[in-house]
N, C-alpha and C positions, 0 to 999 in steps of 0.2 A: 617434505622439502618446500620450502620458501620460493614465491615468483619472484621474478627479478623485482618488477616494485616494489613490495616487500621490503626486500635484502636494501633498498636503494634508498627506500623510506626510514627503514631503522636507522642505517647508518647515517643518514639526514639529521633525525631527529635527535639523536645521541651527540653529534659535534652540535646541534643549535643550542641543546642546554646546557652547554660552556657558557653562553653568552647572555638566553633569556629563561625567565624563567615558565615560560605558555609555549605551545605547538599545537598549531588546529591543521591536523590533516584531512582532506577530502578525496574520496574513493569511493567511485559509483557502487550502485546498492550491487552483490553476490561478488565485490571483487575479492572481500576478505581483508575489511577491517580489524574486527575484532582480534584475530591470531596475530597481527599485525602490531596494535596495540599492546600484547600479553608480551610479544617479543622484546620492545621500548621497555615494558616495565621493566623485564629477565636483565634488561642492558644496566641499566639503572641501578636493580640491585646488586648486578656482579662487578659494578664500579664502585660501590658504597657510596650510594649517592643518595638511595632513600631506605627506611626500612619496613615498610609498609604501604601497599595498593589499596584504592578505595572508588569503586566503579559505580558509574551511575546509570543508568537506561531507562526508557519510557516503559518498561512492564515487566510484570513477574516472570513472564515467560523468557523475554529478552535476557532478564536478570541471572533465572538458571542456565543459560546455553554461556553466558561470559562464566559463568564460576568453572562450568564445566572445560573452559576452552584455556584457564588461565591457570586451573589446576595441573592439566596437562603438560603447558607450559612449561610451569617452574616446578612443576614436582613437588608439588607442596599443597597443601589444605586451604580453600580458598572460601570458607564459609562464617571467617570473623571471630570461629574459637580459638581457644589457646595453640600458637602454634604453627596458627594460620599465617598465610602472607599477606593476606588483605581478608577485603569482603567485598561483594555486589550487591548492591541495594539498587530500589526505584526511586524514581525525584520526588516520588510522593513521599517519600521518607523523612526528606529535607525540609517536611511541616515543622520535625522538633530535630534541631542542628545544635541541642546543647554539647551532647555527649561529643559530638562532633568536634566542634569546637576546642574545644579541652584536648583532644587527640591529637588535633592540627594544632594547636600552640605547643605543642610538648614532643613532638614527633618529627623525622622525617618522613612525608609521605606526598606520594606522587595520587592525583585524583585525574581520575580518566570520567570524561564525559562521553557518554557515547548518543550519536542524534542529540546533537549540542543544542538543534533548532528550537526543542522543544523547552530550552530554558529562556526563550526570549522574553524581554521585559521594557518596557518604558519609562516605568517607575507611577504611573498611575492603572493600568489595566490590572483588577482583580484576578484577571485569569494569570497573571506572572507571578504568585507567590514562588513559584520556583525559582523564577530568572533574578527577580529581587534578590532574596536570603542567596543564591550563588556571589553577587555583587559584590555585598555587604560582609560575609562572615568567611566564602570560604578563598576569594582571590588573592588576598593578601596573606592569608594563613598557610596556605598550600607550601611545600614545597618548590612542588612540579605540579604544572597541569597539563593536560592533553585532552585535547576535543575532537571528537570525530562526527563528523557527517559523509553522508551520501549524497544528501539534497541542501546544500548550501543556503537557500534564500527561505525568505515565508512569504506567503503570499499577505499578511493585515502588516507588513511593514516593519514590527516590530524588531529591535536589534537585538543581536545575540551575545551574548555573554563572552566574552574573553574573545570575541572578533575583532578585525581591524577593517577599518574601511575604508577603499580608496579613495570615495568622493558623498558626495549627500547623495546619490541615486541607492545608495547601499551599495557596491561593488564590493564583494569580503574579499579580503588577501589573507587567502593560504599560505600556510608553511612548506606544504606539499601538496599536490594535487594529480588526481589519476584518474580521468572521466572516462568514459562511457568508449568512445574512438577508442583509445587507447589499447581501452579492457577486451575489445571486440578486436582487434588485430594481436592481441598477445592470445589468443584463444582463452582467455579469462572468464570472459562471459558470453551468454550465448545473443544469435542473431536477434535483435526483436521485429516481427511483423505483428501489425499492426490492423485489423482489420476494422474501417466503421462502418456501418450498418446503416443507411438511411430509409427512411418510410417513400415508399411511392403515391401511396394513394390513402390519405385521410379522408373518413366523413365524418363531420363533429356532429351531432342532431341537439339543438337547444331549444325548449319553448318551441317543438314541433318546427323548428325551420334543421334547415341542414346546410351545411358549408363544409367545402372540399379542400383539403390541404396536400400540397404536394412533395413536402418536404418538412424536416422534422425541425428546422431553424424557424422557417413561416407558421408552424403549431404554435409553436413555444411562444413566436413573440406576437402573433394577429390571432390563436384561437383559442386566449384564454385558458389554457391547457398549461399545468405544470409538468417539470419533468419527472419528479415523484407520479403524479396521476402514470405518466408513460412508461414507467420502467417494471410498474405494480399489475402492467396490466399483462394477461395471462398470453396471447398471442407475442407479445412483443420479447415474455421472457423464453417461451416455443421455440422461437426461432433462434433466440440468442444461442439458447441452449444446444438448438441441433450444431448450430456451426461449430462451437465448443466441443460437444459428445464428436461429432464425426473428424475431427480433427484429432481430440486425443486416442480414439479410436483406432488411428489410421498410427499414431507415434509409438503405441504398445505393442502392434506386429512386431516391430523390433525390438523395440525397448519395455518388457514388461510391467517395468516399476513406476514408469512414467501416470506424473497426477496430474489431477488439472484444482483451481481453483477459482470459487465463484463467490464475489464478495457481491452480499446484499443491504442494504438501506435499513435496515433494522429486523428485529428479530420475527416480528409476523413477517413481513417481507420473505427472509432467511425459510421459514416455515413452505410457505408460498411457492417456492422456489423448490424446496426439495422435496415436495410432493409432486409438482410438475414435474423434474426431474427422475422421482419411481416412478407413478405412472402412466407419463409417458412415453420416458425412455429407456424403461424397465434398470435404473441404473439407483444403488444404495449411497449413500453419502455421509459425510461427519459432519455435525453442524455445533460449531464451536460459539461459542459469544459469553459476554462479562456477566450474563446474567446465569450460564451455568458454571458451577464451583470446581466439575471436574474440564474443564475448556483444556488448560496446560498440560493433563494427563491425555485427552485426547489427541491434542495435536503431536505431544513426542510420537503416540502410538501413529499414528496417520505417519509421522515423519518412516517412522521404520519398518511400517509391513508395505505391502502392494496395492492395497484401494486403490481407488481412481478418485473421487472426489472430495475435498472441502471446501464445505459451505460458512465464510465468515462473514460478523459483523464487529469490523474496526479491530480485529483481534490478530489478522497475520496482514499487516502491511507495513513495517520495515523492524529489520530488525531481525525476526526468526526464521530460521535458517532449514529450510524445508528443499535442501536439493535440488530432489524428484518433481516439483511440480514444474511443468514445463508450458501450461496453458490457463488462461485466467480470460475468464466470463465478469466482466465489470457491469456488475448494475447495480453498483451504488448510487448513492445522490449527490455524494459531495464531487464535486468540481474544481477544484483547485488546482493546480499543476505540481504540491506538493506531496498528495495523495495520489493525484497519476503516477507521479515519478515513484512513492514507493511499493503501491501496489505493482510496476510493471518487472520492478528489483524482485520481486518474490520469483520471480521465471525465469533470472538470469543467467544464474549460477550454473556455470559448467562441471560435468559427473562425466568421468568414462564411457559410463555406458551408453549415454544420452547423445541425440544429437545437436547440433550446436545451431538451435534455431527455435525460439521462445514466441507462442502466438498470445496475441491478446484479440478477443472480441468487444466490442462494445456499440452503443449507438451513435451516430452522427449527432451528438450534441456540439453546437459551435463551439463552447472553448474547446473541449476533449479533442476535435479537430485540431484547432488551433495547434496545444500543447503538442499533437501527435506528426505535426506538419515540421514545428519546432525541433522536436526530435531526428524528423527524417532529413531535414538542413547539418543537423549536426553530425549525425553518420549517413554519408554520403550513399545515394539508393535512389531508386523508383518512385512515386506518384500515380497509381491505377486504381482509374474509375469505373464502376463494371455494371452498368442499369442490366434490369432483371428484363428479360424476354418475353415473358407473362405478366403482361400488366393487366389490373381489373377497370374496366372501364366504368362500371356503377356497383353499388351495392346497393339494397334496400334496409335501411335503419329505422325503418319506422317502427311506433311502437304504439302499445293501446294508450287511450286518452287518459283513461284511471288504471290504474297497477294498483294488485290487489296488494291488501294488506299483507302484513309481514306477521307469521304466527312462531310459536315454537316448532313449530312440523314443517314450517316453510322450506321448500328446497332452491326458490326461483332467485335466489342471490348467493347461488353457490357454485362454485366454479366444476367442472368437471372431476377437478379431482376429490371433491367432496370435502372438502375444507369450506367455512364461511369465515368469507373475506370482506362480511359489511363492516367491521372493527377496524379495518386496515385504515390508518389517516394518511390520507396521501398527501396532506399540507404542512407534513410534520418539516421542520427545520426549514421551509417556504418560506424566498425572500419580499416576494413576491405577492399581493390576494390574486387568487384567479375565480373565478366565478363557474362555483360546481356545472360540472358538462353532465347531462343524463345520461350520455352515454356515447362512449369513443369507440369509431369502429376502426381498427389497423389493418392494412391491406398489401399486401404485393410488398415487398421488399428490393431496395437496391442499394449493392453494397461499394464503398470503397474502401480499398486495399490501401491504407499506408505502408508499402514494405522496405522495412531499414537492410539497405545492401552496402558495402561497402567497397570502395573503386578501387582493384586494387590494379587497373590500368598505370 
């Protein structure tokens, strides 16, 4: 059965292509776009208005959950053979738009964008071969178009294809629009809380001198510390991890199925990560990424039995449709508010069984503040700050004058869980030079709670 927006948005979008020929709907990530979209098409073709669907999405994975949702749909074969009613492809495909071309001059056919953002173009950035060739071959050839996003803006500026804009700030105007408030008072998606994690007590040790930091904003920006170096290190991912483990821990008493999920900075990272997570918290993991072949076959499987954990890099943040997972460990690197917004849409999505309250952990990095403060403005809630009780008043970081050399048998740059992490570059994707630290010691923790409530005084 159809939510009201839904039913409100079809029939929307079915009287506006009387009149135009584009519709960019916007619906918070877990509200259920995509069925939404499969519906608009079903409308479309039961008015003989197109005779074929052609969908587009940032990844393979993304690509088979739309074939699957649109099959469903229309009851028909949605894989581009004879027969079919369309096809789903990714934007990487729109490298060669001949065939394409030819289809849309000779056809009626409605093309569905889905995460529109990711077509964005200016017409000189090498990274928009997508948003270009969309421009150019398929705006005017289309029938129908329809664009969908969750996350409406980009953070490097660039315009998005088939948008309109209210002013030069970029302001997009929607055709329809169903954010986040909305979705969380129709019980659509679930509560988000928010947790950020700040450092209490740093001692940097450089060139034998030592300096104390007492929060993880004045590291970043007085102790020559990147936040890659911070997210890589063993302690800082310890704790992230407990807060994570003993939360979802605490949502399976009830909810057996319930996941969690821990997006890492890249795949040593990812590695890092899920060895601190066996053993230390005696817990198994799936760890997905672009650099293994079976990732898509794993994550459906992770989608349909009971584990508890997946461990991704850039591989489940918007777009696949994973339920169950109700808790997410962020220590990634990227920082943008566009990559918050979809990683936080991975947890949103309300399920019967579940309850309707999605955590995320993460560190007190100032934007991710920022963005999380921004959030908590928009569904109206609390602001709790919570300093830790046990604070370390010194540490000793001293260390010998010479360090012995490094052999094959050496163990003394190996973390506890017996993985070696001198290969790790912690300056990878660094906007920043920071001047290597010998050694960062993390101490004492205090957390703030961003928690999204809603008033319903």
């Amino acid at each position: 059965m159809l939510r009201d927006w839904q039913n409100r948005c079809i029939k929307h979008a079915t009287e506006t292509y009387t009149q135009q020929t584009g519709y960019l709907m916007l619906a918070c990530p877990g509200a259920g776009k995509t069925i939404t979209a499969a519906h608009i098409a079903k409308s479309l073709i039961d008015n003989n208005k197109v005779d074929y669907v052609v969908c587009f999405s940032p990844s393979r994975i993304v690509c088979q959950s739309i074939e699957q949702t649109f099959e469903h749909v229309l009851h028909r074969k949605f894989n581009g053979r004879l027969g079919a009613l369309g096809i789903s492809r990714t934007y990487h495909s729109l490298i060669n738009t001949t065939e394409l071309i030819s289809d849309l001059s000779n056809s009626r056919v409605l093309v569905i964008f889905d995460e529109i953002h990711h077509c964005a173009g200016d017409g000189d950035s090498p990274s928009n071969v997508w948003g270009m060739q969309l421009l150019v071959t398929i705006q005017n050839l289309a029938t129908y178009t329809l664009s969908l996003t969750g996350t409406p803006w980009r953070t490097d500026t660039l315009p998005i294809p088939f948008a309109r804009y209210t002013d030069p700030e970029g302001n997009i105007l929607c055709d329809f629009s169903y954010d986040i408030v909305e979705a969380i008072k129709d019980n659509v998606c679930r509560m988000p809380q928010i947790t950020a994690i700040d450092l209490q007590h740093v001692v940097v040790k450089r060139n034998q001198q030592l300096q104390t930091y007492d929060n993880l904003q004045n590291l970043l920006e007085e102790g020559d510390v990147s936040y890659q170096a911070v997210i890589k290190h063993p302690e800082v991912i310890k704790h992230l991890l407990s807060q994570s483990v003993e939360q979802l821990n605490s949502l399976r008493n009830s909810s057996p199925n319930a996941g969690g999920l821990i997006v890492a900075s890249s795949y040593l990272h990812a590695l890092q990560i899920q060895s601190i997570l066996s053993g230390h918290f005696n817990k198994e993991s799936t760890l997905v990424s672009c650099r293994l072949d079976d990732s898509p076959e794993l994550i459906e499987y992770f989608k349909n039995n009971q584990s508890e954990w997946i461990i991704s890099i850039a591989m489940i943040s918007e777009g696949t449709d994973i339920p169950r997972l109700q808790v997410c460990c962020n220590l990634t690197d990227v920082t943008t508010e566009l990559y918050f917004r979809q990683i936080l849409g991975r947890i949103l999505r309300v399920t019967q069984t579940q309850s309707h309250f999605a955590y995320m952990f993460m560190l007190a990095e100032p934007k991710l503040v920022e963005y999380a403060k921004r959030l908590d403005e928009a569904v109206p809630g609390t602001y709790t700050y919570q300093k830790s009780a046990h604070l370390l008043d010194s540490i000793d970081n001293s260390t010998p004058k010479e360090l012995p050399k490094k052999s094959s048998s050496s163990n003394d740059n190996k973390t506890s869980t017996g993985l070696d992490f001198d290969t790790l570059d912690t300056n990878t994707h660094q906007l920043g030079s920071k001047k290597k630290v010998n050694e960062l010691v993390l101490s004492s923790f205090k957390s703030q709670i961003l928690s999204s409530y809603l008033n319903y005084a």
